[in-house]
One Martini backbone bead per residue (centre of mass of N, CA, C, O) as a GRO file, in nm:
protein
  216
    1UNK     BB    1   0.094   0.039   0.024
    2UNK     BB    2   0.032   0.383  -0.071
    3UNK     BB    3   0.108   0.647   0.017
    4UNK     BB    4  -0.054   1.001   0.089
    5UNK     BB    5  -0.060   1.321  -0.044
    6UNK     BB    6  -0.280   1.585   0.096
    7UNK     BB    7  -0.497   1.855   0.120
    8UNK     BB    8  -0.763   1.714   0.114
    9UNK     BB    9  -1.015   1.672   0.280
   10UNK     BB   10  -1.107   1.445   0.530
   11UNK     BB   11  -1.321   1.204   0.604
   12UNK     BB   12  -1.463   0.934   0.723
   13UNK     BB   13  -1.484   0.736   0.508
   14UNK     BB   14  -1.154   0.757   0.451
   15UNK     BB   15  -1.110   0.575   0.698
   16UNK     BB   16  -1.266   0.343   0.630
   17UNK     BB   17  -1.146   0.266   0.402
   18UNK     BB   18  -0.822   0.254   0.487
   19UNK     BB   19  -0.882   0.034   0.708
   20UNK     BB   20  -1.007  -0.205   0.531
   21UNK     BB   21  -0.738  -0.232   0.355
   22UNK     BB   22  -0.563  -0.290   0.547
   23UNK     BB   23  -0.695  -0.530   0.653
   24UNK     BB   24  -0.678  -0.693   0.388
   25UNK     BB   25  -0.357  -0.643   0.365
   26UNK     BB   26  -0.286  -0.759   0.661
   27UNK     BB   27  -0.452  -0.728   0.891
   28UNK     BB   28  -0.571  -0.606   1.217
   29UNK     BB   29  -0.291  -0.573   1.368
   30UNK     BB   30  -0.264  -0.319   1.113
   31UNK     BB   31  -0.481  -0.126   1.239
   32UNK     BB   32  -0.383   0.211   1.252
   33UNK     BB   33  -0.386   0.514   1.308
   34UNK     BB   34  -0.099   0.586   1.207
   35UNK     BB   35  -0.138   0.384   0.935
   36UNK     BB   36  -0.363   0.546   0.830
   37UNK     BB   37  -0.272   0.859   0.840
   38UNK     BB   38  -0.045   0.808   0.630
   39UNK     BB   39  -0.183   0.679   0.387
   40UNK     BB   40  -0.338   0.978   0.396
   41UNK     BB   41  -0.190   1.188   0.417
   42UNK     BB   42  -0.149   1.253   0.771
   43UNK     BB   43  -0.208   1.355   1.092
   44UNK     BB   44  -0.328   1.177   1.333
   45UNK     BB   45  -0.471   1.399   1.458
   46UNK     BB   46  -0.700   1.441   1.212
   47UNK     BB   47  -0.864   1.189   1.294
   48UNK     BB   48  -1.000   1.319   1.566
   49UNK     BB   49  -1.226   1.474   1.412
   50UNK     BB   50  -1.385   1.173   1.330
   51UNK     BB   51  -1.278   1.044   1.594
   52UNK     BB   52  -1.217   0.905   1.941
   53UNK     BB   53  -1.076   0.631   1.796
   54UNK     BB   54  -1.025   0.301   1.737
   55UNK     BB   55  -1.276   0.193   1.830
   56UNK     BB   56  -1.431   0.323   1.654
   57UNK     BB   57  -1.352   0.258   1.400
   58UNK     BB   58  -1.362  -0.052   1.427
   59UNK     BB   59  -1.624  -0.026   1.409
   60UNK     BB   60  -1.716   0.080   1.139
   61UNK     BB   61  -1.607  -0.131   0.990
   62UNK     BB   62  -1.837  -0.325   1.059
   63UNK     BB   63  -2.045  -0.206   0.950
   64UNK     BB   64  -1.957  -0.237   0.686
   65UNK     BB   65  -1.952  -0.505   0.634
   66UNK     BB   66  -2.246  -0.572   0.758
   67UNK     BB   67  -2.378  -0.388   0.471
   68UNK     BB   68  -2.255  -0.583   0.250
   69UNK     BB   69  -2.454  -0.804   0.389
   70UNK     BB   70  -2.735  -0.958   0.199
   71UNK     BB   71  -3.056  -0.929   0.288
   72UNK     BB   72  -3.376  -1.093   0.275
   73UNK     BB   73  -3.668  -1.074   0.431
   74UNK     BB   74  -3.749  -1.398   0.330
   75UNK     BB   75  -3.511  -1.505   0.494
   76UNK     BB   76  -3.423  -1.726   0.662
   77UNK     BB   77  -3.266  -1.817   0.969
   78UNK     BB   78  -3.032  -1.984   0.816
   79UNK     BB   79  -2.974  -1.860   0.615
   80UNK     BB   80  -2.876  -1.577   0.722
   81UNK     BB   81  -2.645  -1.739   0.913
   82UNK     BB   82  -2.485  -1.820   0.628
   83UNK     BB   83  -2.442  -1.596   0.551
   84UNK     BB   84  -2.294  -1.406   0.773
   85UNK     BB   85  -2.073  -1.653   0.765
   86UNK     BB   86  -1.960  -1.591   0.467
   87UNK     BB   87  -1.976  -1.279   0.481
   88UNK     BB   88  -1.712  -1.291   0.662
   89UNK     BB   89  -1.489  -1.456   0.516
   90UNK     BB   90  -1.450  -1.263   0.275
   91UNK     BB   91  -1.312  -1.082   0.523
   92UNK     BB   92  -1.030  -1.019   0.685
   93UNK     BB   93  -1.070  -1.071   1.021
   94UNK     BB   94  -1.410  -1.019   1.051
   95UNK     BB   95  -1.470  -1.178   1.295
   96UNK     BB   96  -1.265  -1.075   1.495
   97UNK     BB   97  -1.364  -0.762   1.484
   98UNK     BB   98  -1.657  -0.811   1.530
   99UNK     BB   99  -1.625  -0.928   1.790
  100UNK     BB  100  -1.498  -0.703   1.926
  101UNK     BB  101  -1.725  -0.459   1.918
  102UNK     BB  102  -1.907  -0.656   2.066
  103UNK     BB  103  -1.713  -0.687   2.348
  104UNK     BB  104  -1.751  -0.341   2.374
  105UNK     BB  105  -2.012  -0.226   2.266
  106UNK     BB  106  -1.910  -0.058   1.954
  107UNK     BB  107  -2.060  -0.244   1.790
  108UNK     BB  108  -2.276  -0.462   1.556
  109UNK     BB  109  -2.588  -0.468   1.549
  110UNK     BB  110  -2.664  -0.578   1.266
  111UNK     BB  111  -2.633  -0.889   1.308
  112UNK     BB  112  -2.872  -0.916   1.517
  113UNK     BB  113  -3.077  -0.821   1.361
  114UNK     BB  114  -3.102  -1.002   1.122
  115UNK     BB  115  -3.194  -1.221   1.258
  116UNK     BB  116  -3.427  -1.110   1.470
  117UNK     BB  117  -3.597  -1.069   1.176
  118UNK     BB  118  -3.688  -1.307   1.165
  119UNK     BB  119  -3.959  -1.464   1.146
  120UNK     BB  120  -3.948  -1.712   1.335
  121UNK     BB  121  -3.892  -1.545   1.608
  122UNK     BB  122  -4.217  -1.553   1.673
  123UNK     BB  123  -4.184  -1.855   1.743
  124UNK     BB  124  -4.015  -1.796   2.016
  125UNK     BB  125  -3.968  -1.844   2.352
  126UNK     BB  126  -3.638  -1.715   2.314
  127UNK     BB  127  -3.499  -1.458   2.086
  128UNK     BB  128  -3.244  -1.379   2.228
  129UNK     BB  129  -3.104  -1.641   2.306
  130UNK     BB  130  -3.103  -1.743   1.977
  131UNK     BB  131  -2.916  -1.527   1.887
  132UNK     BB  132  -2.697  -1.514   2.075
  133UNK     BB  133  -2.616  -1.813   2.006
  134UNK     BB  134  -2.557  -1.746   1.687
  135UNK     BB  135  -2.365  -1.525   1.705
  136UNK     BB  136  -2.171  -1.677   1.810
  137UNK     BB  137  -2.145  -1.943   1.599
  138UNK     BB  138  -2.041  -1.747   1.363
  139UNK     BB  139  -1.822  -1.610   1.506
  140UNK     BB  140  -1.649  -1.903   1.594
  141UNK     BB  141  -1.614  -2.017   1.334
  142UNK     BB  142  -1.504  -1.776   1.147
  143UNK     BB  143  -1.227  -1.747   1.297
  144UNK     BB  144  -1.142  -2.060   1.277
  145UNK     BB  145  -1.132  -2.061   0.962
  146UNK     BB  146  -0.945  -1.807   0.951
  147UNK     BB  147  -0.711  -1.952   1.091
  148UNK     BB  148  -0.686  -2.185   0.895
  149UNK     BB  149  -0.610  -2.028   0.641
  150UNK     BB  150  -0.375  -1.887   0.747
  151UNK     BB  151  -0.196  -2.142   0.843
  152UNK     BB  152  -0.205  -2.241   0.529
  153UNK     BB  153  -0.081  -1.987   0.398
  154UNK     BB  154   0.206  -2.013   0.603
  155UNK     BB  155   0.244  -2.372   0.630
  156UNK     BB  156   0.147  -2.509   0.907
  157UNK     BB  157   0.014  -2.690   0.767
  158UNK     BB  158  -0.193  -2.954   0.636
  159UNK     BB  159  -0.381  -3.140   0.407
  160UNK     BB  160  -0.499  -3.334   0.690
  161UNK     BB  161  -0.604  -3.108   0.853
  162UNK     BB  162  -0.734  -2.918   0.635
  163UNK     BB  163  -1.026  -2.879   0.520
  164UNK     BB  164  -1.250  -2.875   0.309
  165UNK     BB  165  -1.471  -2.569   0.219
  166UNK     BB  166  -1.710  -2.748   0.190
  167UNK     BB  167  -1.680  -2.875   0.495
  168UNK     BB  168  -1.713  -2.642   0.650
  169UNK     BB  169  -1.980  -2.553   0.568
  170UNK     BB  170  -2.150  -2.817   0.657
  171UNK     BB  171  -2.077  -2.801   0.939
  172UNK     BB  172  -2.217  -2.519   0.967
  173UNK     BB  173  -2.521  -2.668   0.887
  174UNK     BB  174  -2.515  -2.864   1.118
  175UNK     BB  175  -2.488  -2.694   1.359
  176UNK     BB  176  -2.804  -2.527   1.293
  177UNK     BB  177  -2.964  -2.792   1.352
  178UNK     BB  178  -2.911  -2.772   1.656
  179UNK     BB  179  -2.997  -2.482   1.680
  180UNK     BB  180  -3.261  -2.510   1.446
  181UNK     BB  181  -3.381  -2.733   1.367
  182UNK     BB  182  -3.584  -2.646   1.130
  183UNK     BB  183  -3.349  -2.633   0.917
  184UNK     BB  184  -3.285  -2.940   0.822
  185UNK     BB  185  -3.389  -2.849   0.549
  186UNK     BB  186  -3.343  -2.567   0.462
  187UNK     BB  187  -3.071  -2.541   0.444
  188UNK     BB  188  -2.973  -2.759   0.202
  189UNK     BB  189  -3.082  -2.519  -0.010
  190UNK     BB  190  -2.887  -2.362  -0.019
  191UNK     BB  191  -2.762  -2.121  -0.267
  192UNK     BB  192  -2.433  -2.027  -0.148
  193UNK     BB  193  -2.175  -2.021  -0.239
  194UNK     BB  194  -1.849  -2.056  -0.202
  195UNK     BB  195  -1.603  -1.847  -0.103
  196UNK     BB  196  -1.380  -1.699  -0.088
  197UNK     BB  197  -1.159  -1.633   0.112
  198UNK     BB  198  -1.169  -1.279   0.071
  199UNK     BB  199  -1.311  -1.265  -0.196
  200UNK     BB  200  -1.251  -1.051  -0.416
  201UNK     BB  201  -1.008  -0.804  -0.535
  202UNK     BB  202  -1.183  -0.598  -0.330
  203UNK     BB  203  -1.296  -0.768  -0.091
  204UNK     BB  204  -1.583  -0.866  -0.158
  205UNK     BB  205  -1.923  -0.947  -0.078
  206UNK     BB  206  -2.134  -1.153  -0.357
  207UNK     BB  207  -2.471  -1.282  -0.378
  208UNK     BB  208  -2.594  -1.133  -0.589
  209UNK     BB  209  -2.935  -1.068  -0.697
  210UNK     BB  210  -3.149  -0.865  -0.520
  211UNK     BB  211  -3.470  -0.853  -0.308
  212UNK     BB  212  -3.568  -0.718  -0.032
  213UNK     BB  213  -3.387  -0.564   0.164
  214UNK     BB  214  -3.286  -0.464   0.394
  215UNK     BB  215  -3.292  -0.191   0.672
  216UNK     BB  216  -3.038  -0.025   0.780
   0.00000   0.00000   0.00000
């Protein structure tokens, strides 16, 4: 990544922007303000007037990861989890991110909203409860593939260990299973491909043309 010099004023996306690159290109643990302020050609003090810190900057990350994961409407309760779980794998370290601004309390709110918006949680005695459940399951499953991604781009792994990605998808199928009976038929039937390990070339990660999109 080459850093830029600009005289142009910058806005919170242009953080917003150059944190996910950082991100996408290097890992969460090279996220940092100092890193972002050179990347874009500024003092770090300048970033501080768009954000109060960087626990700030990386909520707002989070929520830009999972506003690009798209939900309809209609997808059922199972459907919803493992888009949200494809949709985590496609950007790097995007697991262990959203991780942490949840256990932070200072982002990641729409993970929980798309979950409990499914119609299904209407006849749930407890949609709380399997909300927790889900996001748990969600984002530990998607951390362990991505620390087993890196372990293999790595050379840590051998191909004995580490799964294959088709395998990996059935198991979280399977989870869901446990933890929604219902799910037993329709995960099944999901159509939603594997995903690359880190998504397109621009680290996008793209379910095809939806309508009903939920509202942000």
């Amino acid at each position: 990544m080459v850093s830029r010099k600009t005289s142009v004023p910058i806005v919170v996306d242009d953080l917003i922007r150059c944190g996910l690159e950082i991100l996408r290109t290097h890992g969460l643990a090279d996220v940092s303000m100092r890193r972002v302020a050179t990347t874009l050609g500024v003092r770090p003090s300048a970033l501080y007037w768009h954000v109060k810190d960087k626990q700030s900057l990386l909520a707002l990350m989070a929520d830009e990861i999972l506003a690009g994961i798209q939900i309809r409407r209609t997808d059922s309760l199972s459907h919803r989890a493992l888009t949200l779980y494809q949709g985590l794998l496609a950007t790097r370290d995007a697991a262990e991110l959203v991780s942490s601004v949840i256990a932070l309390g200072t982002g990641g709110n729409r993970l929980r909203r798309s979950l409990r918006q499914a119609r299904e949680m209407d006849q749930e005695p407890d949609p709380e409860l399997l909300t927790d459940t889900l996001v748990s399951l969600i984002l530990g499953a998607a951390v362990v593939s991505q620390q087993r991604l890196q372990a293999e781009q790595l050379g840590l792994t051998t191909a004995d260990t580490v799964p294959e990605r088709n395998q990996v998808r059935s198991d979280f199928t399977q989870m869901l299973k446990v933890v929604i009976p219902s799910s037993a038929s329709g995960a099944e039937g999901l159509r939603v491909g594997a995903p690359q390990p880190h998504g397109d070339q621009h680290g996008q990660y793209h379910l095809g043309e939806v309508t009903g999109q939920e509202d942000q």
